[in-house]
C-alpha positions in Angstrom: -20.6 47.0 -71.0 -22.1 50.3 -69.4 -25.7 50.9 -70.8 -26.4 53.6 -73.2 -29.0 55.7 -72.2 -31.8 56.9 -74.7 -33.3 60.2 -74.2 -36.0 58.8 -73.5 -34.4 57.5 -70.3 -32.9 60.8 -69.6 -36.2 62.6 -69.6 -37.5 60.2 -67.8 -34.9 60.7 -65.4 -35.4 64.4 -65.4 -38.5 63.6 -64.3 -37.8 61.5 -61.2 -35.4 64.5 -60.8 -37.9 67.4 -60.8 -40.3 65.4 -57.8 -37.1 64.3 -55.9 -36.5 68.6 -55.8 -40.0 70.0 -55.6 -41.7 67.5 -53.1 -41.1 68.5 -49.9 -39.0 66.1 -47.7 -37.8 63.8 -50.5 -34.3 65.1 -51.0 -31.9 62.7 -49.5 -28.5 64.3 -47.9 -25.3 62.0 -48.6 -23.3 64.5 -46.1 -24.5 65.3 -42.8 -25.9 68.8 -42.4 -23.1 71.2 -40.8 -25.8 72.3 -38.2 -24.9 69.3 -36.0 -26.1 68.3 -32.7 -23.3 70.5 -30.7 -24.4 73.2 -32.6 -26.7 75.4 -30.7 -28.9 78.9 -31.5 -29.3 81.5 -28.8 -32.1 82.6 -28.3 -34.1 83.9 -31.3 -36.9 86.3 -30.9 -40.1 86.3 -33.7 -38.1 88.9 -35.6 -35.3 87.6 -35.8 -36.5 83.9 -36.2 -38.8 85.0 -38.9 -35.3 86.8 -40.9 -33.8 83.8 -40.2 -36.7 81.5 -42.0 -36.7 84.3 -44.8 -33.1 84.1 -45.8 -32.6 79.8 -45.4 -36.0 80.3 -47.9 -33.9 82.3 -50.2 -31.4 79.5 -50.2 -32.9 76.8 -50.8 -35.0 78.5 -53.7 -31.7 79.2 -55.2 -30.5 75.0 -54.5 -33.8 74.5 -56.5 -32.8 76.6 -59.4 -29.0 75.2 -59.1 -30.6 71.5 -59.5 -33.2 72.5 -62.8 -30.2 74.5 -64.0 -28.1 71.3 -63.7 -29.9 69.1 -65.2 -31.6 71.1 -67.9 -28.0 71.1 -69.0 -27.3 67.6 -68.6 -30.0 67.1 -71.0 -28.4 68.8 -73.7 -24.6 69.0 -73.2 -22.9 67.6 -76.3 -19.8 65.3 -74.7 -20.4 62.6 -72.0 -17.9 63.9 -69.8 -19.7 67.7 -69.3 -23.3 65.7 -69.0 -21.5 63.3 -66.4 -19.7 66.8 -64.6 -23.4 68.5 -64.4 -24.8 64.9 -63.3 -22.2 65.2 -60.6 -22.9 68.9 -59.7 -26.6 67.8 -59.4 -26.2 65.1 -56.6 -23.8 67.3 -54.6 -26.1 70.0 -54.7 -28.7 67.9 -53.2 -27.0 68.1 -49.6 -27.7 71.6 -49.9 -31.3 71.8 -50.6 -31.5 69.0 -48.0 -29.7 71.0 -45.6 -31.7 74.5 -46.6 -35.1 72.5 -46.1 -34.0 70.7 -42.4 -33.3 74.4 -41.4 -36.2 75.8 -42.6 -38.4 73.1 -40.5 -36.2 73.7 -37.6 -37.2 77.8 -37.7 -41.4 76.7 -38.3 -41.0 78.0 -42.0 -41.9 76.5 -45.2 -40.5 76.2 -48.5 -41.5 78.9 -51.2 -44.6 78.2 -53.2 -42.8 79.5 -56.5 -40.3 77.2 -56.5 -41.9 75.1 -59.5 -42.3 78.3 -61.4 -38.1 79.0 -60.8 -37.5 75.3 -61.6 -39.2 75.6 -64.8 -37.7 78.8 -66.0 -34.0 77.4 -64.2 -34.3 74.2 -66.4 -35.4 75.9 -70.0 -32.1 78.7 -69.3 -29.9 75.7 -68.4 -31.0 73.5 -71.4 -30.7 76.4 -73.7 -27.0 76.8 -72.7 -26.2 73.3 -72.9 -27.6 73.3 -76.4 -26.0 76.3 -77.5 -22.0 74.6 -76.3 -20.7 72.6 -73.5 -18.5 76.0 -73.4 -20.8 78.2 -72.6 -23.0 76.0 -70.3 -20.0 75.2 -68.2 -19.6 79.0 -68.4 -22.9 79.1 -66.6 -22.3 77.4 -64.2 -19.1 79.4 -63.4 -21.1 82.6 -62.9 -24.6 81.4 -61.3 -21.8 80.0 -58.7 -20.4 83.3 -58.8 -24.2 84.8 -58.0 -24.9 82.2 -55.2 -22.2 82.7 -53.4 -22.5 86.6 -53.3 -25.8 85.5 -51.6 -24.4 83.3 -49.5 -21.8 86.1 -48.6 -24.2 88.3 -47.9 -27.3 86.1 -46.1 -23.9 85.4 -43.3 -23.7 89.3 -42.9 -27.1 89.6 -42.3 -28.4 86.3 -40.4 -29.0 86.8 -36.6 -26.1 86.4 -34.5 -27.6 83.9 -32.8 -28.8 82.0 -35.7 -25.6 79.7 -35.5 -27.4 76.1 -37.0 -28.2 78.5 -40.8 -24.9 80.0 -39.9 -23.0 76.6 -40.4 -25.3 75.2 -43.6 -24.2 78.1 -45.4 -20.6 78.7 -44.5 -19.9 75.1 -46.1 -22.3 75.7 -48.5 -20.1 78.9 -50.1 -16.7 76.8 -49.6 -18.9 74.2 -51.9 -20.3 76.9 -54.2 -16.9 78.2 -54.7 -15.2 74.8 -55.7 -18.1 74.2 -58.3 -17.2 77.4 -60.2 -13.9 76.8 -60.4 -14.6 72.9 -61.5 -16.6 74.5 -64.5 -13.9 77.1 -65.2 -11.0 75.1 -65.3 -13.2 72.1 -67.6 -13.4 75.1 -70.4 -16.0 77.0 -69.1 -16.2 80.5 -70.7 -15.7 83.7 -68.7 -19.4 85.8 -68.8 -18.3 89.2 -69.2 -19.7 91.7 -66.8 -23.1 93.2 -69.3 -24.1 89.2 -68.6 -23.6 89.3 -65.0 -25.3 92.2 -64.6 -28.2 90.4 -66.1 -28.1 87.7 -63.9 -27.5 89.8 -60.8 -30.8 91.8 -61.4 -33.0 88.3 -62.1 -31.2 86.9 -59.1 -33.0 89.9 -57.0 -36.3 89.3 -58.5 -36.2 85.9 -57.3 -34.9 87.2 -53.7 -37.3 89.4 -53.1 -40.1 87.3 -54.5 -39.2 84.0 -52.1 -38.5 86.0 -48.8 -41.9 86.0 -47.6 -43.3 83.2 -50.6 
């Protein structure tokens, strides 16, 4: 018989959840990173290099939020099935900010000091929509998707051209983002109209231009 778990057990398992995001070099990838061994930068001068760091920063700021966001919902969805679908979502998301964090080594960059403050506010927003429905949390999920991989869209445009490791990481990264929205949608998430969006677009920017440099 599968074990019913208290919410006592699920905060406590928020908890483990929070460290295993905001610690640095605790997140554990299940997928290799795309930026394999064969996989090789050109050159990179400090400029460029520092962009480079700036932008995988963004990322993984925003795979910080995407986990609090996750599981804030998890907490409060009301059927099993959505809390097991953002469960799900959560450990998937993981390869990313593994990924994000590898990279960010790799260009002698560091992880933004606000990302507590982003997990905090990421888990109260998701945890709010997960108590309000399971529609409108999945709905959520559909447009922060939506938002990351306009990002992710845009960081490919922008990234050095010889920046081909962060190149990789976020090119399956978006193909992931995208199949995540469309999960949410197609389990009955509700379509944000575009006054919400808007909403989310300009707080996405505060956090951009906040992390680039933080």
């Amino acid at each position: 018989m599968a074990r019913q778990f208290t919410r006592a057990d699920r905060l406590i398992g928020q908890f483990d959840a929070a460290l295993r995001t905001l610690v640095p070099g605790v997140a554990q990838q299940i997928r290799l990173s795309p930026a394999t061994a064969d996989i090789q930068d050109e050159p990179l001068d400090d400029d460029e290099r520092r962009r480079a760091e700036g932008l995988m920063r963004i990322n993984h700021t925003g795979e910080v939020c995407a986990q609090a966001l996750y599981q804030g919902q998890s907490l409060t969805a009301k059927l099993p099935e959505v809390r097991e679908q953002m469960e799900e979502a959560a450990e998937e998301e993981i390869d990313h900010l593994a990924w994000c964090e590898s990279r960010i080594k790799e260009l002698d960059g560091h992880t933004s000091v606000l990302n507590p403050l982003y997990y905090a506010a990421s888990f109260g927003i998701g945890a709010l929509a997960g108590a309000v429905s399971d529609k409108v949390s999945l709905g959520f999920v559909a447009a922060t998707e939506e938002q990351v991989g306009k990002h992710l869209e845009e960081h490919l445009h922008t990234l050095p051209t010889g920046d081909r490791r962060s190149r990789a990481v976020l090119e399956q990264m978006a193909i992931d983002e995208a199949q995540h929205a469309q999960q949410a949608l197609e389990a009955g998430g509700a379509r944000f109209p575009a006054p919400v969006k808007l909403g989310m677009t300009l707080m996405s920017k505060v956090m951009t231009k906040s992390v680039y440099r933080l």
